[in-house]
N, C-alpha and C positions, 0 to 999 in steps of 0.2 A: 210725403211726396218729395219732398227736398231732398234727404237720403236716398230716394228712387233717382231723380234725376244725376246727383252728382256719381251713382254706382253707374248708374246705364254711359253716362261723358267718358271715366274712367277705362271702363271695360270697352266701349265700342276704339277708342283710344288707340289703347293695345290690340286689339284684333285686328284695327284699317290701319295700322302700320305694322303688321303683319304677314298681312293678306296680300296688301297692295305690294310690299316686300320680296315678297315669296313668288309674284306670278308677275306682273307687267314691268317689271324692270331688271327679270332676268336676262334677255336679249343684249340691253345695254352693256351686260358682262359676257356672258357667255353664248352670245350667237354667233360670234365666228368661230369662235369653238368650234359649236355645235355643229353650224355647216359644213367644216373642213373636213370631221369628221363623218358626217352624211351626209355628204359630197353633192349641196346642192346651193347654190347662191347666197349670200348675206343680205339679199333685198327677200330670200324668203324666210329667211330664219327671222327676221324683224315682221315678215307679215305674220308671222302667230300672234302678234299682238291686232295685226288685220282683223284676225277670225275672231279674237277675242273678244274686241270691243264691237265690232259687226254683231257679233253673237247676241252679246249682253242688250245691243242698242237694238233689237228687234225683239228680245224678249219682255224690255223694260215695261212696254204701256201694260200689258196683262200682270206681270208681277208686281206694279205698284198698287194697281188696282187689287191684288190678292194681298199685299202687306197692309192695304186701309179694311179688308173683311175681316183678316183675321190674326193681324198684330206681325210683331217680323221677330221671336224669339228661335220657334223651332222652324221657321222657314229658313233662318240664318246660317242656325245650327247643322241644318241638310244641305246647303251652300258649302260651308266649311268642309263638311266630309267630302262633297263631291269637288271640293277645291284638290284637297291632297290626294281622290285616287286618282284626280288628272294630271298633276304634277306628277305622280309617281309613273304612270303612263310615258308623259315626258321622258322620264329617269330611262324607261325601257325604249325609246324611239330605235330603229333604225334604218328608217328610210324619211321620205318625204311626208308618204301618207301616213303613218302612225304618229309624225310628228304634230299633221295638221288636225289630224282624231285629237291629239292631248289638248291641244290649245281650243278644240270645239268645246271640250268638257270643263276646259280652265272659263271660258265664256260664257257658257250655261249657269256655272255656279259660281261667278262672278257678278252675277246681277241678282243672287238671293245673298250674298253674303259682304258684298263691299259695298260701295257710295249710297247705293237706292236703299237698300236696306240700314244704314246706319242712319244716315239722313231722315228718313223715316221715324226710323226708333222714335228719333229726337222729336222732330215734331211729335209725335204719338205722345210722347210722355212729359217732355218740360211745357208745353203750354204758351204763356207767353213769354217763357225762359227762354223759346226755341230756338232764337236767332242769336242770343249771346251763347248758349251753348254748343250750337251748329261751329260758330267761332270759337272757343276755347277748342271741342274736337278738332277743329284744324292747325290749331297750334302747334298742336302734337302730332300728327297725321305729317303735318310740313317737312318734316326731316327725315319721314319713311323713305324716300326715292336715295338722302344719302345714306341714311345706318345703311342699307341694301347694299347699295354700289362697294360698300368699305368689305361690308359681313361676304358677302357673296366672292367678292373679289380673294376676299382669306382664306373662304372653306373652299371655294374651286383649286388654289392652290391646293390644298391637303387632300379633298375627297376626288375633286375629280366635277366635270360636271356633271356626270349620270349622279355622285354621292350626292351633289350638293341637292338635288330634286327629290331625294330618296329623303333625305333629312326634311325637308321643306315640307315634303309631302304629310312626314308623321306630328310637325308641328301645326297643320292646320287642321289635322283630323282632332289630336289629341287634344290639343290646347283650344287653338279659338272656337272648334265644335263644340266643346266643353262649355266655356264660357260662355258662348249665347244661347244653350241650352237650358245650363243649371244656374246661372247667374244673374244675365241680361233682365231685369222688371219685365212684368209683363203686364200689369196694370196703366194706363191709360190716364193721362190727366183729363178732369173734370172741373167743370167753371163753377163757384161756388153758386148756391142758389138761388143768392139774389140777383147773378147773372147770365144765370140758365139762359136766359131769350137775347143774351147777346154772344155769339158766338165768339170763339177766340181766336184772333185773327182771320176774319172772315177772308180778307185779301184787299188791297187798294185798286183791282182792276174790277170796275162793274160786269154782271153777266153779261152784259147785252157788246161789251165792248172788248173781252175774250181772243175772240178768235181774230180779231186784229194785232191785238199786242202779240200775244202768240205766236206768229208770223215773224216779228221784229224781236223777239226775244231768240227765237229759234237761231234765229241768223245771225246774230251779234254773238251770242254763248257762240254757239258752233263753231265759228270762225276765230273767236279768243281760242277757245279750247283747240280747235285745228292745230293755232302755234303752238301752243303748252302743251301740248301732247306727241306733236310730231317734233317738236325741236329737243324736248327733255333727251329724248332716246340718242340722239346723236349731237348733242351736247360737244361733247366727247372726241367726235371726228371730224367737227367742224372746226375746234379749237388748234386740233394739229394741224389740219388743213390750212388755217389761217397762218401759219407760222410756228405757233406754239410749242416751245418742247412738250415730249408726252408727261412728264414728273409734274410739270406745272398748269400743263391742260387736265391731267387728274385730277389734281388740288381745286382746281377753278368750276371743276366740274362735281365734284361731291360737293362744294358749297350752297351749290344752288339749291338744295332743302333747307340749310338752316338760313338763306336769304329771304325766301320763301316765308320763314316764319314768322319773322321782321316785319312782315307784309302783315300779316294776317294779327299779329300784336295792334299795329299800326289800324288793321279793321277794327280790332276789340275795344281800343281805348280810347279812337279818334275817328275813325268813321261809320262806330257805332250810330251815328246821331243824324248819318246820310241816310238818305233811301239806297237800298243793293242798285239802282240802276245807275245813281252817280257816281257812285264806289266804282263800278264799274267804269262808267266812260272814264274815269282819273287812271285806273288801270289799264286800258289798253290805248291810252293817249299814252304813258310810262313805255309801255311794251316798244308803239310804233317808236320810239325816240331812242329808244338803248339799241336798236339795231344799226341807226347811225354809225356808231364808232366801229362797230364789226364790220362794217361795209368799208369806211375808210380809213380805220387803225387798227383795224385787229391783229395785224403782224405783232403790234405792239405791246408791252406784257399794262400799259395803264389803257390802251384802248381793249383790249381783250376783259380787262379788270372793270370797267365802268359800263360796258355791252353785259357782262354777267350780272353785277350788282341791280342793272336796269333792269331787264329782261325777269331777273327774280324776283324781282319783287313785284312787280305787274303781273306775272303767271302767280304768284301766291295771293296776290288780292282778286285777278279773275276767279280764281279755286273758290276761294268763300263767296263770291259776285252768285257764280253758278251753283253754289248751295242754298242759298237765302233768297234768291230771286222767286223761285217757286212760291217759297212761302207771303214774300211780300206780296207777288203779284194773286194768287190763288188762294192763301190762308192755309191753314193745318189742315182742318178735318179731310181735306183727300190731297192733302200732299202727295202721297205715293204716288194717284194716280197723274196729276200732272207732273210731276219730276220724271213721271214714263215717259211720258209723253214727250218730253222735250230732249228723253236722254236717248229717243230713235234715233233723229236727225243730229243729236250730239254724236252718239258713237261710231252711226257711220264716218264721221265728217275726220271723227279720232283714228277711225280701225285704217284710211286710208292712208292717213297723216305721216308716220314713220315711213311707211314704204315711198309716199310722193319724195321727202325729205333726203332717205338717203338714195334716190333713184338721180334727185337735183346734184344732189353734193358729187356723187358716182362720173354722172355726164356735165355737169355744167362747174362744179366747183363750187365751195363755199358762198362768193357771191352770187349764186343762180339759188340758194337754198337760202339764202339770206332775203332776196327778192320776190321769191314766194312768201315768205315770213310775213315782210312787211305790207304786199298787198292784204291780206289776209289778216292782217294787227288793223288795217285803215277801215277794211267792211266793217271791221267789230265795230272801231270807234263811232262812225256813221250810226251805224244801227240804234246802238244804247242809244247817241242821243235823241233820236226818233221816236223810241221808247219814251225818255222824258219829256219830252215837247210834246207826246200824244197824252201821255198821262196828265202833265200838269193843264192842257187844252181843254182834256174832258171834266177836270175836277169845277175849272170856273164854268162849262157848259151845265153841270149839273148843278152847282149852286145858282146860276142864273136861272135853271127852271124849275128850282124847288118854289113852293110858295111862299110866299113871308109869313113870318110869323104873324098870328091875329094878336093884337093888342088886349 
């Protein structure tokens, strides 16, 4: 099993820096492109990420639920294919509506073949390894958004951007379909059988006390991820906006994956030993505080450098927050299904997130997109700690009404 876990880390690895590559952070390069050329808005070339993660976030609770029946190797595998004939669709857009057909198809098989399914895998197979291998996966996953922006940025030069979707396309058919196919484990970790009758990671939230955290889970994730998802994508024109030359707001702007990663090292070796819900409030107390300098020095190339390093590094430790949370609060055996379940109200909250963003930056300017940011960084932080004031509350209510021990 140990050789099973470390091939499934490896392999899902490469495929979610990939995947995630190849579809949700094309826009950030080649949506004005794309619009100039099918002559319709830059606020809708960025909504195909709209449809995308709307898509995925309404299919999630049934799909987790199908990845906990019947394992996630060839449902992944069927994700990847349908990843690259929807990119390649992409590749042939020429209007609005063919553009928004491709990104229906990139969302559909976006939620068999990226986060719910990889996350999955893991729980499925590492056991009590889950959570530190959840975090190693992100390690590497962390710097997918910059290889993109660099790789993408080079081959649109050469191909063109219909080439670069054509290329994209035969790389997820060929390659990651392949590898979660004929690769990816598909055996199941098992608790040895002297502790068959204690489930592995059953979860820290009781049944009875669910659909309360739930509520405060939903809203905390959702709203971290709001920023980290609607700010990643316009990164980029926020940084000119503020001042920025564009040579130096590129530079500032591909960094944010490998700052990201820093974070997520920083989860592996030092808040390993937290619960996900404090990792968490430490991260988006980070987040609300780096937007600071962007509100009142971002002209500046050390306020502009101190709002990036911040902000990264809190959007990489919410990333692993919102990986492990599931698990801490719910346990493995139906991960899939609750990580659906939370990844509804997540993806709407994301599929809106770039369009709100660059709609604020369009009409209001850098600081009106900044000040959505930060409200939006404060619900998070509220929330988590809600989460652990409610968790740690119920732990001594239920040790107060357990019985004591008979002597």
């Amino acid at each position: 099993m140990p050789s099973a876990i470390t091939r499934a880390t490896a392999i899902l690895a490469i495929t979610q820096v990939t995947g995630w590559g190849t579809s949700y952070y094309l826009p950030g390069i080649m949506g004005r492109d794309i619009a100039r050329e099918l002559n319709f808005s830059t606020e809708f070339a960025f909504a195909g990420i709209t449809i995308m993660v709307i898509t995925s976030g309404v299919l999630s609770p049934r799909i987790g639920k199908l990845f906990d029946e019947r394992g996630t190797p060839a449902l992944m595998a069927m994700g990847s294919v349908g990843m690259g004939l929807s990119i390649a669709l992409l590749g042939f857009a020429t209007g609005a509506l063919s553009y928004a057909l491709a990104w229906l198809g990139i969302g559909i098989s976006s939620t068999f073949c990226l986060s719910l399914g990889s996350m999955t895998s893991i729980a499925q197979i590492a056991g009590p390894e889950a959570r530190k291998r959840m975090g190693i996966l992100m390690l590497f996953t962390g710097v997918g958004g910059s290889l993109s922006w660099m790789l993408t940025a080079h081959l649109e030069a050469s191909l063109g951007w219909r080439g670069v979707c054509f290329f994209y396309a035969g790389v997820n058919i060929l390659f990651c379909g392949a590898l979660h196919y004929f690769v990816l484990p598909r055996e199941r970790y098992r608790a040895p059988a002297e502790s068959a009758t204690m489930p592995v990671h059953a979860g820290a939230i009781p049944e009875k006390r669910r659909v309360d955290i739930f509520v405060w889970l939903s809203l905390g994730l959702t709203s971290a991820g709001f920023v980290s998802w609607g700010s990643t994508l316009n990164i980029l024109d926020w940084l000119t906006a503020l001042g920025q030359p564009a040579g130096f707001a590129l530079t500032l702007a591909s960094s944010v994956g490998f700052v990201q990663v820093s974070a997520r090292w920083f989860d592996f070796f030092v808040a390993r030993h937290m619960s996900p819900p404090v990792v968490g409030l430490i991260g988006a107390a980070i987040m609300f505080v780096g937007f600071v300098p962007a509100l009142f020095a971002g002209h500046v190339a050390a306020g502009a450098i101190a709002f990036i390093g911040l902000y990264a590094f809190a959007s990489g430790s919410l990333a692993v927050t919102r990986a492990t949370i599931p698990l801490w609060a719910f346990g493995s055996g139906q991960y899939g299904s609750h990580a659906g379940r939370l990844a509804f109200f997540q993806n709407c909250a994301y599929g809106i997130a770039p369009v709100i963003f660059a709609f604020a930056l369009d009409r209001g300017g850098p600081k009106m997109a900044i000040g959505v940011a930060m409200v939006a960084a404060a619900i998070a932080l509220a929330s988590l700690a809600v989460v652990i004031i409610k968790a740690r509350r119920w732990r001594v209510e239920d040790r107060l009404a357990s019985p004591p021990p008979i002597p």
